[in-house]
N, C-alpha and C positions, 0 to 999 in steps of 0.2 A: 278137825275132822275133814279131809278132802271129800269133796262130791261124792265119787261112787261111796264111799263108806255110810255117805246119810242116804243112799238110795238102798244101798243094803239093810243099812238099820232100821226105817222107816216101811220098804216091804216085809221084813221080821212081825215089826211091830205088827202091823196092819193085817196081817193073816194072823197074829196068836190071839189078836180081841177077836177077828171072828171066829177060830175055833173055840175060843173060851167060851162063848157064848152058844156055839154049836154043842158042844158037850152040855151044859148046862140045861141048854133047852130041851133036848134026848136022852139026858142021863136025869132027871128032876130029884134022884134021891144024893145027889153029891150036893146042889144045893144045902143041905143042913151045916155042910165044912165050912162055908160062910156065912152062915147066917148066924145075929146073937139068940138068946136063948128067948125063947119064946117071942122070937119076931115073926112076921106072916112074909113068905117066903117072895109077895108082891114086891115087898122092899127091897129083896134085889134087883129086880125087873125093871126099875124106878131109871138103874143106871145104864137099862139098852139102850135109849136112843142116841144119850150121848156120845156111848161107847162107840156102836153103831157106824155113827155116821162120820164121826167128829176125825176118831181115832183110826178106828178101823176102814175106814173110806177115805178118809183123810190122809191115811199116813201113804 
């Protein structure tokens, strides 16, 4: 993969964790699409910072 293509791929990536996260946080009843069956919906929430920061800031 030449350079620009990982600076491509990488800003892709990096805005779809944050709007994942943005609809998720504003939309709370699409939340149940991932979540297992009678989990507490914090459990998703568990994986914002890494998402966050790591990926989403990261990439």
């Amino acid at each position: 993969m030449n350079p620009k293509t990982k600076k491509v791929y990488f800003a892709i990536q990096g805005v779809a964790v944050l709007a994942w996260w943005t609809v998720l946080f504003f939309c709370p009843e699409i939340q149940q699409y991932f979540l297992l069956p009678d989990a507490d919906p914090l459990t998703l929430t568990a994986y914002l910072p890494a998402d966050g920061f790591l990926i989403g800031f990261g990439s």
